[in-house]
C-alpha positions, 0 to 999 in steps of 0.5 A, spaced: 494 531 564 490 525 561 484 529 560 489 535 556 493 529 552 485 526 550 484 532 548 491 533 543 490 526 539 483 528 539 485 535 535 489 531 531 484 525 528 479 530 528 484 535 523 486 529 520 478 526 518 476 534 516 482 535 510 480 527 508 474 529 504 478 535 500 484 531 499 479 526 496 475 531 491 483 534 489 485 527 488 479 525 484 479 531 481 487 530 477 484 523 476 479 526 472 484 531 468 489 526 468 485 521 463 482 527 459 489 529 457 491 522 455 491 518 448 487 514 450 481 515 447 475 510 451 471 508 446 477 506 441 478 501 448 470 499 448 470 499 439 475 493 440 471 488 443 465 490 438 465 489 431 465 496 426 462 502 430 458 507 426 459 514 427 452 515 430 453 510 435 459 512 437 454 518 438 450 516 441 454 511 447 459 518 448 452 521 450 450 516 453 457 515 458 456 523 458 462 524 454 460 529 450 461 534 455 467 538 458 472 534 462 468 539 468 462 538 467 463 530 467 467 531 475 461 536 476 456 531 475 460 526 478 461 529 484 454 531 485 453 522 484 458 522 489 454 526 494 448 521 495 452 515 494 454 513 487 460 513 485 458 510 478 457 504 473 463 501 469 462 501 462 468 495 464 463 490 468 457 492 463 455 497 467 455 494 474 455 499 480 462 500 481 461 501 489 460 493 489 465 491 484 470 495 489 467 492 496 468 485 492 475 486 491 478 489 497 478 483 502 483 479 497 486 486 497 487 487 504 489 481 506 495 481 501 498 489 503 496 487 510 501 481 510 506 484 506 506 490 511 507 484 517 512 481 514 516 487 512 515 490 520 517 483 522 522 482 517 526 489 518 525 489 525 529 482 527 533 484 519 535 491 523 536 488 530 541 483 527 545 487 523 546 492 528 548 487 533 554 484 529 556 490 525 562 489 519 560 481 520 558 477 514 552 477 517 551 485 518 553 484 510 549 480 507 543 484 511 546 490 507 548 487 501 540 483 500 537 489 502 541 493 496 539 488 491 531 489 494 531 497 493 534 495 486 529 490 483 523 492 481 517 488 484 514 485 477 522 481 477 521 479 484 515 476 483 516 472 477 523 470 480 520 467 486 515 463 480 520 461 477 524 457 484 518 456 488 513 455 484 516 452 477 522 449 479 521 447 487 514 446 485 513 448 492 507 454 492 501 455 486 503 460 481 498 464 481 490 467 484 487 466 491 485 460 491 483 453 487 478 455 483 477 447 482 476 445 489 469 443 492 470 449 497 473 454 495 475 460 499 477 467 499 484 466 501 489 459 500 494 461 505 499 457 500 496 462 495 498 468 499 506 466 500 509 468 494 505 474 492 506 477 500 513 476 499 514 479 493 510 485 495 514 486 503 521 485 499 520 492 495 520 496 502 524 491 507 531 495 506 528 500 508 525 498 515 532 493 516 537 499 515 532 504 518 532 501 524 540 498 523 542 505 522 538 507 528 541 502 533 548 504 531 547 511 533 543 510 539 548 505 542 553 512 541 548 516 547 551 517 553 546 513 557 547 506 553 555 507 554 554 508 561 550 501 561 555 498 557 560 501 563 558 497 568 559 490 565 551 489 562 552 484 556 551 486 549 544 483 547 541 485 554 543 493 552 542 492 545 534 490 546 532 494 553 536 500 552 537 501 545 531 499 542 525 501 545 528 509 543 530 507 535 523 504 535 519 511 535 520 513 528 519 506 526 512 507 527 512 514 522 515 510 516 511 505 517 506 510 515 509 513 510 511 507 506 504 504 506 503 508 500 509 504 497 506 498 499 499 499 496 501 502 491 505 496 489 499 491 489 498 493 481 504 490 479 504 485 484 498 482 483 499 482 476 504 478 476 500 473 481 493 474 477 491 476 485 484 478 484 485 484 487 484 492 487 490 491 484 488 488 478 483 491 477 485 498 476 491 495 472 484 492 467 480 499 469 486 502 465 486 498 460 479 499 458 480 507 460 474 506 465 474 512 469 468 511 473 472 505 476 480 508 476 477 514 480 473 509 485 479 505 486 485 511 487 479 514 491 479 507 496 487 507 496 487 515 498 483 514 504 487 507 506 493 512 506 491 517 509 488 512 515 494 508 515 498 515 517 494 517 521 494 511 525 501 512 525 501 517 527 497 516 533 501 511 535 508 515 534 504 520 540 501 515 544 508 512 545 513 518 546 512 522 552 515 527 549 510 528 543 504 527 548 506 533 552 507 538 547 500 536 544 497 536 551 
């Protein structure tokens, strides 16, 4: 039997991983199609930062960009570079390789959605739990109405919110980057310097896993076998956390995974607010700079930690639901 479930997570990781390269062109490719339907012309950013350009030289750069053929043929070429390896040079960075550029802004970006994904879990859990267990209370509402105002507001006004009390006010927390640039020893990542900007990010998805996992509990604690506990005279929190919870957290694991695309998403903006010198930031400047090479290399990174994040999900959701194991067995 463990041979046969072996075999069923293994047909699903393996679906998984053959789909990713064809989900990866697809999502390259509208990336592509996208900039090439848009207004923003290249060369007007690149003319901005240099005095007057003629029209030979502007020439000259769109084929030197590989500009000057069909959006096809650019993607074409491009994919062909991608096969051995290279994923371009930004024309933002001064026509540095972009794979390096992205290596050397993931870390800050992983730490940052890595957080915020931790807190909002934790976050949402303990949230969930609480409200469930003190339903119609002031507590059950003042979970409920925070989690309203969190699905309400957007990221960037969270953000400068929390600079505005924490950091400007209070004095409580830096106002913005990863670390002191002044320091002797600077490292990678502050942790003072992450508080502000992980919280901001895991409140754009905390409602949701608190009222996910409220609504859960109220409606597993209505299942016969949870009545019958409470039947025979076990306390409330006892039933609550060995009954009732262990089967409200299964679906949790899924909509972990569907809302990290939220949660990666909302780096761009909130590591504007905060100058996190991430992935996030730079995508927001590649757009700018209308830097193709560097905006499909970013998007195409943010797909596969998607894709991966729900397969582990999903993984996890298989391994801890006998149910689930059985019918891929």
């Amino acid at each position: 039997m463990t041979r046969h479930r072996n075999h069923g997570l293994g047909r699903l990781v393996a679906r998984r991983l053959l789909v990713l390269p064809v989900v990866l062109v697809a999502v390259a490719a509208m990336t592509y199609l996208l900039v090439a339907v848009s207004p923003f012309d290249p060369m007007s950013a690149y003319e901005a930062g240099s005095a007057g350009l003629s029209a030979q030289a502007k020439d000259e750069i769109r084929a030197a960009w590989g500009m000057d053929a069909p959006t096809y043929l650019q993607f074409l070429h491009w994919l062909g570079n991608v096969l051995q390896g290279d994923l371009g040079h930004s024309r933002l960075l001064g026509g540095q390789p972009v794979l390096p550029q992205l290596g050397a802004r993931l870390a800050p970006t992983a730490i940052l959605v890595g957080t915020a994904l931790a807190l909002t879990l934790v976050g949402g859990l303990l949230a969930g739990v609480a409200a469930a267990a003190f339903r119609d209370s002031w507590v059950d509402r003042a979970i409920r109405g925070l989690s309203y105002v969190s699905v309400a507001a957007p990221s960037f006004w969270t953000g400068l919110l929390l600079l505005w009390v924490f950091s400007s006010w209070l004095g409580w927390f830096p106002a913005g980057g990863s670390a002191n640039l002044r320091a002797r020893d600077v490292g990678l990542v502050d942790p003072r310097y992450l508080v502000l900007p992980a919280i901001a990010l895991a409140a754009t998805q905390f409602a949701w896993f608190a009222m996910f996992v409220r609504n859960q509990l109220l409606e597993v604690m209505r299942e016969d076998y949870v009545v019958f506990a409470q039947a025979q005279g076990i306390g409330r929190w006892p039933v609550l956390l060995r009954h009732a919870l262990p089967n409200a957290l299964l679906p949790f694991l899924t909509l972990a995974g569907v809302h990290l695309a939220e949660i990666v998403g909302g780096t761009i903006l909130v590591e504007t607010v905060f100058s996190w010198p991430g992935l996030g930031q730079l995508a927001v400047e590649a757009a700018r700079a209308v830097d193709l090479p560097l905006l499909v290399g970013i998007t195409l990174l943010g797909s596969v930690t998607v894709v991966l994040g729900n397969l582990l999900a999903d993984v996890c959701y298989r391994v801890a639901d006998p149910r689930i194991r059985e019918s891929t067995a």
